[in-house]
C-alpha positions, 0 to 999 in steps of 0.5 A: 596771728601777726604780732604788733610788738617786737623786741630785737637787737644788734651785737658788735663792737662799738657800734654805739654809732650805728643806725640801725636802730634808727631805721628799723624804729623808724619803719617799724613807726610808720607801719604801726608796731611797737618796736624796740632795737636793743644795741648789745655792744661787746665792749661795752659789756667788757667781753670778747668776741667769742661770748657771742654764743652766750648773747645769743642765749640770753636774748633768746631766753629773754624773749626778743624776736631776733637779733642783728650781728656785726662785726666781729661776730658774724663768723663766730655766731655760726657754731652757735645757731641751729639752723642757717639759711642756704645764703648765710651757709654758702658764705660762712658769715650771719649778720641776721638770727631770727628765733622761731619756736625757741630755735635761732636761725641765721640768715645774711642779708648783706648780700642782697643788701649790696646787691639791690644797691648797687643795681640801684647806684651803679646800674651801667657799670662794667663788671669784667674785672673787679677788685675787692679790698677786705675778706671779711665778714662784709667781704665774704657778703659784697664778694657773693653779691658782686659775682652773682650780679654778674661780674666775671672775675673778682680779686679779692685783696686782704693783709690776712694772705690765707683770708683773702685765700680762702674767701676766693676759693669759696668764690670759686667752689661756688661760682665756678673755677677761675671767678675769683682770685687772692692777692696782697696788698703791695699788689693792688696798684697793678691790680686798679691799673687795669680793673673795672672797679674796686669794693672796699669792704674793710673798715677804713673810713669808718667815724672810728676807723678814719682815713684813706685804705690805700693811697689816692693816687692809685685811683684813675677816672676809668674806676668806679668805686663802691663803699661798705662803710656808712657812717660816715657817707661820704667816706675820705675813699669816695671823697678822693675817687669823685675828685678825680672823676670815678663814678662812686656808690655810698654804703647807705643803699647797702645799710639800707637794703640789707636792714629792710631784708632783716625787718622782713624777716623779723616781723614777716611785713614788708619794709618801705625801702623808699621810705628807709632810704630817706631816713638814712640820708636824713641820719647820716649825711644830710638830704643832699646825700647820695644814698645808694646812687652814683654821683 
């Protein structure tokens, strides 16, 4: 029998901005739930990263119905779960745990968050050469999304050499030789001079985290420029590149999309993302926001 009430929760750090509460409060509203969103913030809690696992427990054993997972966890959380999804296993990264019959099972719902967003944002946009700074837990998520909407080569750029290599590697194995390469930074002006476009999926830009990833300049009107971050929308990165003509995709479409997936799969009920999209661009950036579309 369908529930009406459900209890769920985000763990990260610092995520005393995050809207995902919001969202899914706000959802869940409409369609007649009762519906709590618990933020479970690590340093709040004053415990590291690694305590994951022992969250993880403890929500299961209080009853909530699933959990939310970001930054820095979603890679740590892994050992922990008994079960993955074949998404979340092939990128090594859960930012979604649903526990069913006392078991916790990981899904990634970031990459057909960045998917469906893209497709909506960016629909005309060249995918032959893509540069990506950050190989993360977003990165692993944005990387699979990118090669699987198609594009045929993605650079993945990251000051952690060995993360930036291993991500491409993983890229390679499971898309095909040749799909996916590593650089560092000090490469990435010659890397933009001749890309289609570049993902920024670190935390840069971010209310905490403000500030431009990498010098204006190196940015041309021939690039478009697709943004993680959404809080704020209009990050200084997508300020500079609309100044100088790039096409540009907000990272509220992402937020977004990937909420509507994980709500899906917290209550089995399908999410008006029409609905969640307005709520974000009421949220974080006023109506006038772009909110997942090119601008």
């Amino acid at each position: 029998m369908a529930k009406d009430s459900y209890l769920v929760g985000l763990i990260g750090s610092g995520i005393g901005p995050s809207l995902s509460p919001a969202l899914h409060e706000r959802e869940a509203d409409r369609q007649g739930l009762r519906y709590v969103y618990r933020l479970i913030d690590i340093d709040t809690l004053g415990v590291p990263p690694e305590a994951v696992g022992d969250l993880v427990r403890a929500a299961r054993d209080l009853g909530f119905d699933g959990l939310n997972i970001t930054h820095p966890c979603k890679q740590l959380v892994i050992e922990h779960l008994d079960a993955l999804a074949p998404q979340a296993e092939a990128l090594g990264a859960v930012n979604t745990v649903v526990f069913d019959g006392g078991r916790s099972i990981g899904h990634n719902t970031d990459v057909t968050g960045f998917a469906a967003s893209f497709a909506r944002g960016l629909p005309d946009a060249s995918l032959e050469r893509v540069v990506q700074l950050g190989a993360g837990g977003a990165g692993a998520a944005v990387a699979h999304a990118t090669l699987t909407l198609g594009a045929e080569r993605v650079t993945v750029v990251d000051a952690l050499a060995d993360r930036a290599a291993d991500l491409a590697a993983s890229l390679n194995r499971h898309f095909g030789p040749g799909r996916a390469a590593a650089a560092t930074p000090d490469r990435l002006a010659q890397l933009l001079t001749a890309a289609d476009g570049i993902v920024h999926a670190t935390p840069t830009g971010m209310a905490a985290h403000p500030g431009l990833p990498f010098p204006a300049e190196l940015l041309h009107p021939g690039l478009w420029v697709a943004e993680v971050v959404y809080r704020p929308l209009e990050t200084e990165l997508l300020r500079a590149a609309q100044a100088v003509g790039c096409a540009v995709l907000d990272g509220g479409g992402m937020a977004v999309f990937q909420a509507a997936d994980a709500f899906r799969l917290f209550t089995g009920r399908e999410p008006d993302s029409g609905r969640m999209l307005a709520d974000i661009a009421e949220m974080a950036g006023g109506v006038e926001s772009s909110v997942g579309k090119a601008v």
